[in-house]
KOLTOR-907557 format. One record per residue: residue number from 1; residue in three letters; chain; x, y, z of N, C-alpha, C, O in turn. Coordinates in nm, 3 decimals. Atoms other than C-alpha are relative to their C-alpha. Layout:
REC    n  res  chain     n_px     n_py     n_pz    ca_px    ca_py    ca_pz     c_px     c_py     c_pz     o_px     o_py     o_pz
REC  NUM  ala      A        X        Y        Z        X        Y        Z        X        Y        Z        X        Y        Z
...
***
This chain:
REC    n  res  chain     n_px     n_py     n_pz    ca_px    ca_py    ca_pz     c_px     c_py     c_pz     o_px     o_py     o_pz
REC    1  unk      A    0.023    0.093    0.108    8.723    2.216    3.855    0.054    0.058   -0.130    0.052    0.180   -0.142
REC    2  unk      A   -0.065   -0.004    0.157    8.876    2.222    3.496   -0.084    0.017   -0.071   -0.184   -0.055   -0.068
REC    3  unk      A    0.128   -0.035    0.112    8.677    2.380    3.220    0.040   -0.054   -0.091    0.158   -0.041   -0.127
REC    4  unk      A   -0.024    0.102    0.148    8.658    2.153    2.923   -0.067    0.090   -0.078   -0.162    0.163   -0.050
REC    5  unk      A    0.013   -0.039    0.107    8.647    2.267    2.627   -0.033   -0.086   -0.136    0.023   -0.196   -0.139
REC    6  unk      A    0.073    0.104    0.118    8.477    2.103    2.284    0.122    0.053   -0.105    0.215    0.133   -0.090
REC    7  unk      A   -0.099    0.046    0.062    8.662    2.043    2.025   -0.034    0.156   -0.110    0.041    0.254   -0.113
REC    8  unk      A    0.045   -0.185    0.031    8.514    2.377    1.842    0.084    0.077    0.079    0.184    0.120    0.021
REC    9  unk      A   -0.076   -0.130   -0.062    8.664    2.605    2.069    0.163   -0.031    0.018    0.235    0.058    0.062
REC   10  unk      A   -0.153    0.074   -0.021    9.027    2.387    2.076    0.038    0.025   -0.162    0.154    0.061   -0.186
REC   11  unk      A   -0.059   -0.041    0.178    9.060    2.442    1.661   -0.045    0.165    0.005    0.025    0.216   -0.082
REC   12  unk      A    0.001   -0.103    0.037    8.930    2.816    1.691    0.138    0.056    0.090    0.207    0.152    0.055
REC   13  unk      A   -0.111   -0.068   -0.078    9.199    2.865    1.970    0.119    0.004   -0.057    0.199    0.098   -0.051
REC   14  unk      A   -0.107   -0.002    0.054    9.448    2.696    1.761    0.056    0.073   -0.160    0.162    0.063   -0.222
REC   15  unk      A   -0.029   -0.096    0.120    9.389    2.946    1.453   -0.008    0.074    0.032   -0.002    0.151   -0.065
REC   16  unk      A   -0.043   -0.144   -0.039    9.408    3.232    1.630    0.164   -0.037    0.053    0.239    0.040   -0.007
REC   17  unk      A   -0.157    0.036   -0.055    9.767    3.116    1.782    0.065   -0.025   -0.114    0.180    0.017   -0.119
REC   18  unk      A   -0.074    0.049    0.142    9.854    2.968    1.406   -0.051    0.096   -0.127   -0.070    0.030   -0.229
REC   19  unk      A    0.081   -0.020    0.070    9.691    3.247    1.194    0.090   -0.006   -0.157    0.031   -0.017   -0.264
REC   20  unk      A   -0.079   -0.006    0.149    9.989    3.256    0.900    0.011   -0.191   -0.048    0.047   -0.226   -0.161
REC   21  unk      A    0.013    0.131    0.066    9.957    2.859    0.871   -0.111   -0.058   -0.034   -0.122   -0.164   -0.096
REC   22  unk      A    0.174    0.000    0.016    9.593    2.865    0.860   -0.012    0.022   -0.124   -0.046   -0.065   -0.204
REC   23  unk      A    0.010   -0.012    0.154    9.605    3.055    0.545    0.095   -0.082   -0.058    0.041   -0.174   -0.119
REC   24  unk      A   -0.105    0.082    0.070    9.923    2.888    0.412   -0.072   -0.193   -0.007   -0.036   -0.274   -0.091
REC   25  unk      A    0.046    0.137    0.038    9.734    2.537    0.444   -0.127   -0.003   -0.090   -0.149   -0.091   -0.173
REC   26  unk      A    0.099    0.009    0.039    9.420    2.642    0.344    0.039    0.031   -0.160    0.024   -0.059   -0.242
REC   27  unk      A   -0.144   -0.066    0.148    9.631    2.810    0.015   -0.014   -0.131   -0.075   -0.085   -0.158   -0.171
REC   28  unk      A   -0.052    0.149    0.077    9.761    2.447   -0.062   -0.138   -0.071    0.014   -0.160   -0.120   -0.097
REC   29  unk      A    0.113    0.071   -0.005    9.427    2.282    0.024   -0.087    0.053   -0.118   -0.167   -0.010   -0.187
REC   30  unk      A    0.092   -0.058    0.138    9.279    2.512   -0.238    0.059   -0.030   -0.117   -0.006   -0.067   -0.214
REC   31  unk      A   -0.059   -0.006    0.160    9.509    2.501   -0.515    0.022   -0.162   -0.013    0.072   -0.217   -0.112
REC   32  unk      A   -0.057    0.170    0.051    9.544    2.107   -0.471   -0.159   -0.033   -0.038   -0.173   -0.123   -0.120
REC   33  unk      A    0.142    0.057    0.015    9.127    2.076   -0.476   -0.030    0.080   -0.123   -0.100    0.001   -0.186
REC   34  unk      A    0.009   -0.043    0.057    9.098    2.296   -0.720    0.087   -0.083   -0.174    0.026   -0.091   -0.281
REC   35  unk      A   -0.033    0.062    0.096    9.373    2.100   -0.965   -0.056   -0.086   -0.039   -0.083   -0.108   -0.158
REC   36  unk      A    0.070    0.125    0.000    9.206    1.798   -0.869   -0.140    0.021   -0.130   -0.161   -0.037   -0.236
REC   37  unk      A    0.135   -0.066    0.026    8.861    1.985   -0.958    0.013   -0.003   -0.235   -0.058   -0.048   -0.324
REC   38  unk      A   -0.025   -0.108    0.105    9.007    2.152   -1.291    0.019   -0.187   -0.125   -0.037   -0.212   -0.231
REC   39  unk      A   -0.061    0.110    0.103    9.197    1.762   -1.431   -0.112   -0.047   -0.011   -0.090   -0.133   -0.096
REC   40  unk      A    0.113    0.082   -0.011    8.850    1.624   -1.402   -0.102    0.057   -0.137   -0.209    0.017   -0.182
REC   41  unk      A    0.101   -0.049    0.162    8.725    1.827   -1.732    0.048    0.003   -0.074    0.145    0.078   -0.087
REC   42  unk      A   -0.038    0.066    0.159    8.776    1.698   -2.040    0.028    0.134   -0.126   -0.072    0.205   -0.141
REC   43  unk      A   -0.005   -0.090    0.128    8.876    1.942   -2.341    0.074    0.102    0.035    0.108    0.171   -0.061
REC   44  unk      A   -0.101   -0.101   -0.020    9.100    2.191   -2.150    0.107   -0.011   -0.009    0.154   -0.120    0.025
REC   45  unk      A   -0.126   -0.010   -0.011    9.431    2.303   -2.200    0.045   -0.052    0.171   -0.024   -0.067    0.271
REC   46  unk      A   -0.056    0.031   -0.138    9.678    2.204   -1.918   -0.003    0.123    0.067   -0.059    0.149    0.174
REC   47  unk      A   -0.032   -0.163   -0.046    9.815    2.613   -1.928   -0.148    0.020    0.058   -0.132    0.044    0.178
REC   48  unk      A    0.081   -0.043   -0.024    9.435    2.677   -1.880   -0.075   -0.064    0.154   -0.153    0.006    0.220
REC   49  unk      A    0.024    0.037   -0.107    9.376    2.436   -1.579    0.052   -0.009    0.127    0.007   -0.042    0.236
REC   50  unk      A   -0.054   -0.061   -0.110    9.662    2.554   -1.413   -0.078    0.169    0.088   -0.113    0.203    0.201
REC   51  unk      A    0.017   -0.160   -0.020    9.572    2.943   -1.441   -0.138   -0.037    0.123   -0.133   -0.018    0.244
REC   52  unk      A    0.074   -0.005   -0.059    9.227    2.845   -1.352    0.004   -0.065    0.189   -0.097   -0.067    0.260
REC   53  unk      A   -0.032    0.101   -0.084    9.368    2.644   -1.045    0.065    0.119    0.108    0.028    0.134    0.224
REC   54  unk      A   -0.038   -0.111   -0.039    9.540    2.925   -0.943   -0.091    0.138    0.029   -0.078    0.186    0.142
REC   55  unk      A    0.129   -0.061   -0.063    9.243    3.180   -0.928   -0.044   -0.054    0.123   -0.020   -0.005    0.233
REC   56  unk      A    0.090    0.090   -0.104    9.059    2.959   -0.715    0.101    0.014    0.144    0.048    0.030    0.254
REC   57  unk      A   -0.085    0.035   -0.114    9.361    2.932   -0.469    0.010    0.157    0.062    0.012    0.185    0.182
REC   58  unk      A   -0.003   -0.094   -0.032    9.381    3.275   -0.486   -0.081    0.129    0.091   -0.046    0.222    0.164
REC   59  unk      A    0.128   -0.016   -0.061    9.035    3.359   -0.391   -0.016   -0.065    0.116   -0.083   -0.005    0.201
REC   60  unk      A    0.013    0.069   -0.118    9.050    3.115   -0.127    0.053    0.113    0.086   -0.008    0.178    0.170
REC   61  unk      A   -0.113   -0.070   -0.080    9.336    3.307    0.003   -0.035    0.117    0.038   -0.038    0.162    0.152
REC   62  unk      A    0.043   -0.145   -0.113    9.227    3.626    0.039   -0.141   -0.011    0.062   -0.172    0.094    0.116
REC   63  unk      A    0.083    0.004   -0.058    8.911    3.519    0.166    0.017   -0.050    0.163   -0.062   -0.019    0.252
REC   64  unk      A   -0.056    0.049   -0.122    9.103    3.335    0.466    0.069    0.145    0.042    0.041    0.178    0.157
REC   65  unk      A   -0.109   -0.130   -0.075    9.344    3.679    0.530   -0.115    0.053    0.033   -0.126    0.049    0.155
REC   66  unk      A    0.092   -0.061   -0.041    9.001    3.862    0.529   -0.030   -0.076    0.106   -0.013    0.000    0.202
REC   67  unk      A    0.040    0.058   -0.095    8.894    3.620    0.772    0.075    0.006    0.138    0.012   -0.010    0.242
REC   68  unk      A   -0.108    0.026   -0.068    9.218    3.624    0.975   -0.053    0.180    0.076   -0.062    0.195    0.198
REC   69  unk      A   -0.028   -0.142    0.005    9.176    4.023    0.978   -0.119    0.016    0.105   -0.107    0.072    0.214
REC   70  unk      A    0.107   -0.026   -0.120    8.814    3.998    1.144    0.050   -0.052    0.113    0.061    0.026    0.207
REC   71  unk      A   -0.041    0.077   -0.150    8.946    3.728    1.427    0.100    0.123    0.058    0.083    0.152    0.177
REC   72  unk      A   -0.099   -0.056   -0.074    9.251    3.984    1.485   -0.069    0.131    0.045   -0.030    0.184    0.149
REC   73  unk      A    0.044   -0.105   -0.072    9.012    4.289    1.512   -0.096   -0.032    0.117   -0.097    0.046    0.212
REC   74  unk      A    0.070    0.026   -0.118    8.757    4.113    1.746    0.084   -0.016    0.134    0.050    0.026    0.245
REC   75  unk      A   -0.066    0.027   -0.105    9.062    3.981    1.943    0.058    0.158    0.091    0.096    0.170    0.207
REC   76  unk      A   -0.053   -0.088   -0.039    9.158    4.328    1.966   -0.101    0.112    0.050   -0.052    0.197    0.124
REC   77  unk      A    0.076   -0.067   -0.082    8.831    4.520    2.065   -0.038   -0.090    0.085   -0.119   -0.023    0.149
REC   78  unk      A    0.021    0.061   -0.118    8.771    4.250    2.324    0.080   -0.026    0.122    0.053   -0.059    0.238
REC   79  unk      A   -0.098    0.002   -0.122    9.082    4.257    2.486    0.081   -0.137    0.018    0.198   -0.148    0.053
REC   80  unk      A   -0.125    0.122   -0.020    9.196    3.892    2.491    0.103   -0.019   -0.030    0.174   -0.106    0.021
REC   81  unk      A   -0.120    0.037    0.033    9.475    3.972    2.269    0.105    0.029    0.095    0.216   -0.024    0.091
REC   82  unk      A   -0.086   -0.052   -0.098    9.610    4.176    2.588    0.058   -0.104    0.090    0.175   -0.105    0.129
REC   83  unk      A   -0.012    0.089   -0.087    9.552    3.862    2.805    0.112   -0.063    0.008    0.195   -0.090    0.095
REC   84  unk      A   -0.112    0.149    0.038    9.751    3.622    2.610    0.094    0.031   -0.049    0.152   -0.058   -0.110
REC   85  unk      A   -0.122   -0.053   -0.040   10.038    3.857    2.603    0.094    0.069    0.115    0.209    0.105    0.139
REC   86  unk      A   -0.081   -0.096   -0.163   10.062    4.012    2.944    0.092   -0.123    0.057    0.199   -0.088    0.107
REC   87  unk      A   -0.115    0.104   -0.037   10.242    3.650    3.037    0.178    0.027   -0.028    0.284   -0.016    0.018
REC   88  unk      A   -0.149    0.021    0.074   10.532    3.737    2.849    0.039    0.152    0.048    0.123    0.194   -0.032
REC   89  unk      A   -0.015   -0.131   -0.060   10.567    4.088    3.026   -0.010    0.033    0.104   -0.102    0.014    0.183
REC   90  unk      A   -0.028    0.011   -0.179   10.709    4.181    3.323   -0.091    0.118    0.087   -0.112    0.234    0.051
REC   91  unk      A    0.111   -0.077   -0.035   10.460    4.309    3.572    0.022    0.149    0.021   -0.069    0.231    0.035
REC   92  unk      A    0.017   -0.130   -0.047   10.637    4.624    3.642    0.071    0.058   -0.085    0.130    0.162   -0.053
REC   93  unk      A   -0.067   -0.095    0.139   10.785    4.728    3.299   -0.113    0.171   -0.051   -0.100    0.292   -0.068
REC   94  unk      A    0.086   -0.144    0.041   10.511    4.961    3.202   -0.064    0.078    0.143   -0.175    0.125    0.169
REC   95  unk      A    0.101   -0.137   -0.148   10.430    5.167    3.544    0.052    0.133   -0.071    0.147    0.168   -0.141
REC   96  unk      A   -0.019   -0.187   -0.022   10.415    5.528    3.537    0.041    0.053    0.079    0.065    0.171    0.052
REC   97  unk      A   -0.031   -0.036   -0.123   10.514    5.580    3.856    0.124    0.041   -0.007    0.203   -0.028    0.059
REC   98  unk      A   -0.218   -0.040    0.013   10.906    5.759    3.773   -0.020    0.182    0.051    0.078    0.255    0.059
***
């Protein structure tokens, strides 16, 4: 039988497989909610609702790489990252046996 999977474990699979577009969207998702956020208050400079627009995106951002950084060390003391590369490697490239 076929193991189904919820829709949770189908978006965490697909940010570990996509982790540089993960941040790169989340990036633009920040700095566009954040403009949005920033044009919505009355009495600021533009220069000042950019800058601040830019923080925010920035903070996002490294809070996603930090995030990226835990998924890649769990993947890597658990071993799955081995899994979902041994496909692409031929079974008898790494023997010892010479």
């Amino acid at each position: 039988m076929g193991e189904t999977k919820t829709t949770l474990q189908s978006a965490r699979e697909w940010v570990i497989e996509h982790k540089l577009r993960t941040v790169g969207s989340l990036w633009l998702s920040g700095i566009a909610g954040s403009i949005a956020y920033n044009w919505s208050q009355p009495g600021m400079k533009t220069s000042v609702k950019i800058i601040h627009a830019r923080l925010h995106a920035q903070a996002l951002t490294l809070a996603a790489l930090a995030g990226a950084a835990v998924v890649e060390y769990y993947d890597h003391k658990s071993g799955t990252k081995v899994d979902r590369y041994a496909k692409y490697l031929p079974a008898d490239s790494y023997s010892h046996k010479e």
